[in-house]
N, C-alpha and C positions, 0 to 999 in steps of 0.2 A: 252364203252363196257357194254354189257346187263349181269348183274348176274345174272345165272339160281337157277330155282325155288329150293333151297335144302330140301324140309320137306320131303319124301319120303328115302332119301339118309341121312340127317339127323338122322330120324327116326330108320332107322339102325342100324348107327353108336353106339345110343345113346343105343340102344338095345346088342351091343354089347360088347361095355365097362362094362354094368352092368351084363354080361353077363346070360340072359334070355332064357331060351326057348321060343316056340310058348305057349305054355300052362301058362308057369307064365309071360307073356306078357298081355293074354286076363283075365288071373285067377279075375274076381272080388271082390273076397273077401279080395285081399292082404292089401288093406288100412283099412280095417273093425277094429271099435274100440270097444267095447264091453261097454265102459266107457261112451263116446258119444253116443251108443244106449240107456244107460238107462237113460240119462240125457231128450233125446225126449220122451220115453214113461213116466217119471215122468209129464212131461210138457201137455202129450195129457191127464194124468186122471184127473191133474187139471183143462183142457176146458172140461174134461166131467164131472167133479163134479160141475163146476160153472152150468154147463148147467141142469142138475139136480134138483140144488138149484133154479132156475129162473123157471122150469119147474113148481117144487113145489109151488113156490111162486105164481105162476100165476094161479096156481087150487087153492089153498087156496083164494085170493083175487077175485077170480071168474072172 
């Protein structure tokens, strides 16, 4: 016997045990960590300060 496809029915289910509307189902921002954002923006000024410093460096040494 063939097991049918459950991700759709699944999907439901799972939707409705945690019980979700349509709106906090698609809401984007519900896993958003505020903590983890600052953590990448520290990380992007340090490749933009290194890149700075190589910049300088390389008009300096001509």
């Amino acid at each position: 016997m063939v097991k049918a496809y459950r991700g759709a029915s699944h999907l439901k289910q799972l939707a409705t045990r945690l019980s979700l509307n349509i709106y906090e189902k698609r809401d984007r921002w519900s896993s958003y960590d505020p903590a983890n954002h600052r953590k990448i923006i520290e990380e992007y000024e340090k490749v933009e300060e290194a890149k700075r410093r190589l910049k300088a460096e390389k008009l300096k040494n001509g």
